[in-house]
Each structure stands twice: as C-alpha cells, then as structure tokens.
N, C-alpha and C positions, 0 to 999 in steps of 0.2 A: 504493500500500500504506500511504500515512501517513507522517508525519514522525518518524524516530528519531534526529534529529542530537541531542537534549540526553538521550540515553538513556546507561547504562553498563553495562557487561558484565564478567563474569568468565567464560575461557575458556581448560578446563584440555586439558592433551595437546598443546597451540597452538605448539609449538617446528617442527612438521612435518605431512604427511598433512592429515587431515582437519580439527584443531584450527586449525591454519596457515592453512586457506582460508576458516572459520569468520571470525576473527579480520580476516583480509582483508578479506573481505565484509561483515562489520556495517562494519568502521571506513569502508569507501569509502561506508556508509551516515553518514555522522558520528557513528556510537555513537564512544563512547572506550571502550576494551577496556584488560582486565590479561589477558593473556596468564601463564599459568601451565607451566609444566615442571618435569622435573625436568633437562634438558638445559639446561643457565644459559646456555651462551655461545649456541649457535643461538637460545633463547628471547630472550636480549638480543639479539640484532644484526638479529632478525626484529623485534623491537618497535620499535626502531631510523626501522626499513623503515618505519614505519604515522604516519600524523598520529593526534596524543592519544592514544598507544598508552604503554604499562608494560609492565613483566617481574618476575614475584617468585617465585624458584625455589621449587614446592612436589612433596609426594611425596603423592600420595592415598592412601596408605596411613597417613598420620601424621595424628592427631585435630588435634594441634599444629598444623602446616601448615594444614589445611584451614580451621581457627579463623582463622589469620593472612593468610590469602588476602581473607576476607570482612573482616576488620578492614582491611586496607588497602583495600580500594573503600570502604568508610567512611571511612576518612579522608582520602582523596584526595578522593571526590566525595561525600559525605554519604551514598551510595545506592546499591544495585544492583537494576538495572532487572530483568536480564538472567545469565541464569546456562546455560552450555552445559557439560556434563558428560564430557566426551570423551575423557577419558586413557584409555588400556586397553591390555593388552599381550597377549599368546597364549605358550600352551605345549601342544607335542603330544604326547600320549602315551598310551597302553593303562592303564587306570584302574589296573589291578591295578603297573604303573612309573610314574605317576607320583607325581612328588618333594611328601611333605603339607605340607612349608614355603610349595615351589611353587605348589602348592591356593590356600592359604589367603591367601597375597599375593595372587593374580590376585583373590579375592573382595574382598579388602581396597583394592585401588584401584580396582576394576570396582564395585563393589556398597556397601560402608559408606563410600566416600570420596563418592560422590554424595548417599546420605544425610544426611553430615555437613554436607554443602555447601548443600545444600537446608537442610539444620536451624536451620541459621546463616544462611541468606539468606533463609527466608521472615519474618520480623519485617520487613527491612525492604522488602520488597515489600507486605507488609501496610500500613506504615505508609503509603504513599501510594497505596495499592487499585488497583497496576499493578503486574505481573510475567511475566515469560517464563521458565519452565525445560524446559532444550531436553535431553536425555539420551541421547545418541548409541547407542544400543543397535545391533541388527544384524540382519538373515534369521534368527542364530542366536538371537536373542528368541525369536524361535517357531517355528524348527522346528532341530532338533536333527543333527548327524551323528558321527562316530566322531570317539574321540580328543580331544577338545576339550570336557573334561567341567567343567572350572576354567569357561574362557569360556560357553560355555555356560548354567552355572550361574547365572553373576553376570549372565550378561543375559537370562535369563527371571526374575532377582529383582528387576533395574531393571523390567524389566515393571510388577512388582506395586506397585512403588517410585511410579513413573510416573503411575498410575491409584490409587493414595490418594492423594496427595500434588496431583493434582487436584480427586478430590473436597471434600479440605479446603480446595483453595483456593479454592473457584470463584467461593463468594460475598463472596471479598475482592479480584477482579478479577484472578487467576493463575491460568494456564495453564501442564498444564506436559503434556507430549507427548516421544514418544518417535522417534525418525528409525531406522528400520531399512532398512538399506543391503543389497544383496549385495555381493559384493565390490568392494573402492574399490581403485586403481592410490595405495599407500601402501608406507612403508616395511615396517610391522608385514605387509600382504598376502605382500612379496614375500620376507619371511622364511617367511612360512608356506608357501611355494613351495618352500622348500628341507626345511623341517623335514616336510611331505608327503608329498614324493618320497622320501625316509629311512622313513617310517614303510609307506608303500604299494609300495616297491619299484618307482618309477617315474622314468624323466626326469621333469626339471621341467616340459619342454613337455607330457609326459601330464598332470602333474595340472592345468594350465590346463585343456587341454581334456576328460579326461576326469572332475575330480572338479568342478572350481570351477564350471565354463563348460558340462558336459553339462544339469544341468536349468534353464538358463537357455535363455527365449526367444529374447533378444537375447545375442549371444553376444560378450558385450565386457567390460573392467572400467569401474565407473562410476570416474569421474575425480573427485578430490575438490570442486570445484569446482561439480559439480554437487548435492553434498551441502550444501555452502555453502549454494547458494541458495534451497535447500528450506527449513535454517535461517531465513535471513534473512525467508523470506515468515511461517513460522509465529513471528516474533517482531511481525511488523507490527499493525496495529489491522484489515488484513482478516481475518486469523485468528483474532480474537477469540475464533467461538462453537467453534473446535477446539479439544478440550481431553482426557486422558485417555486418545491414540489412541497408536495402531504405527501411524505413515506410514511406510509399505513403500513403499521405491524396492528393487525386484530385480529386474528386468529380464526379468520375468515367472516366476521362481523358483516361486513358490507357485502360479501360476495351473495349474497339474497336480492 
C-alpha cells in the first residue's frame, strides 16, 4: 500500500470504539497520531499505549478546540498529513421529544466540528499537495431509520461535507472519503442497545436481532478493527484515485 511511516495524523473520538483502532492502526503503520477526546484520562493513557503517539483533550463542538487540535500537529510536526473525523455521539428519541439543545450539539460535533477540522487542515495538506480526510460517517449517511433524526442528520451532511470538500481538493493531491459502517461492536452501539429497547418496547437481545441485525446479510456486528483497516488502506498511495465516495462496509444492509 506504500510507505506512511513519516506521515501525521489527527484522530478525533480516538479515546475508545472506532477512533481507538483508527489511531492503533495508522500508528502500527508508523504515522505519529494526536489522538483527540474529550475523555482526557482514557485519551492519555491510550496515547501512552502507541509509539509517537499524543493526546490533547478536545470537544468538536468548540471552534476553539478544533483550531487548537490543528495548531498542535503544526507545531509538533510542521504538518498534517492525515485527518480522521470520528467523534460522534447518539441520542434516541420521537422528533416531536426530542431535547433542541440535544439536536443541535449532536450537529455541532457530528457535522460543523468536521468542517472546522477540515477548514483548518486543508492549507496545510495543500501546502505539500498530499492529504487524507477520512470522515467516519455510517449506513445512516444514506439511509435513514426512526428516532435518530440529530444523527442522522449530521451524517447525511458529512455526506455532502465529504464530496465538496473532494472536489476542491482533488487537484491539490487530497482525498477525502467517507467510511460508512453498519453497526461497529462500540461503546456508543451498545448504549444504543439500551436506549432502543426503551424506545421500541423490546429486550435488548430483540433489538440486536430484530432492528440492528434483521436487514443485514451477515448477521454480526462489525468489530472496530475492521473499520481501522478500511481506514488505513484508503489513507495509503493505493487509494489515490478514490476520492468523494460512501465506502459502505454493512454487511450487506443496503444490498435489499
């Protein structure tokens, strides 16, 4: 796939789930990663864990923060290669209850905290005509189910996020693509287990099987790990000419 040992990255959500294996993954590639959360002590003691790995606690909801993330990969390593978007949190509920504070944060670290990130890392991607932005999106990028109108939302606007934010970069050597998962064996999944079965009047073991797990082919959750790797390849110099797309890993979810 190509040599990424002198590459750098920023990778938010990276305290646990899917951030966490992201973060894993490039570094056993020798990128040097900053590792971002808003969870400090897990985000440090994981950075810890990683060769040429950092930790700088940020909140995607804050313009502050997310300025200050891209300022330290600049001044630690002059550059960021490499930007993975992945914090994201869930909230369930019947549009007409749910909480507009609630809304509007899930948009604000889902959706303008990626934008801000990108806004602030594409210069210097440009400046040396190589970049990777990776946008952790989800199944719910493109297709839709009850309850989960906030999430939802912010990740059919990373969508759109995704595919400008390519076109303007194509001809400055950045790619930037979106990874759309079905469900990942995570902390945030296995709250939505509980907060499901409240909302649908179900054990938890129904809604595995009958909400999460019924239109999937493969009838499993994908393990973060494997979301890593998807990562890792579409950052490489084979991936070059991918650019603009929803790689859908759903375990045949959509093929219906």
């Amino acid at each position: 796939m190509g040599d990424l040992s002198e590459k750098c990255a920023l990778v938010t959500g990276a305290a646990n789930g899917i951030g966490l294996a992201v973060a894993q993954g490039l570094s056993a590639q020798g990128v040097r990663v900053l590792l971002a959360d808003i969870d400090e002590a897990r985000g440090q003691a994981e950075a810890r864990n990683l060769p040429n790995a950092l930790f700088q606690k940020g909140d995607m909801a804050s313009r502050e923060d997310c300025r200050a993330l891209v300022a330290r990969a600049e001044k630690e390593w002059g550059r960021l290669d490499i930007l993975v978007n992945n914090a994201g949190l869930q909230h369930v509920s019947p549009i007409e209850e749910f909480p507009e504070d609630r809304w509007e944060h899930l948009i604000r670290v889902m959706l303008i905290g990626p934008f801000l990130l990108t806004r602030y890392a594409l210069p210097l991607m440009y400046a040396r005509k190589w970049g990777r932005i990776l946008n952790i999106s989800s199944l719910h990028g493109l297709v839709a189910s009850p309850y989960k109108s906030a999430y939802i939302s912010a990740k059919h606007g990373l969508m759109g996020l995704t595919k400008t934010a390519a076109l303007e970069g194509a001809d400055k050597g950045v790619t930037v693509n979106a990874v759309c998962p079905s469900y990942v064996r995570t902390p945030l999944v296995e709250k939505q287990i509980a907060d499901q079965a409240r909302v649908h009047g179900l054990s938890e073991a129904e809604v595995v099987e009958k909400i999460m797990l019924a239109p999937a082919a493969v009838k499993r959750l994908l393990e973060p790990s494997e979301v890593a790797a998807y990562v890792t390849f579409l950052c490489s110099e084979a991936a070059g000419g991918i650019t603009g797309s929803a790689q859908v890993m759903d375990c045949g979810w959509t093929a219906r």
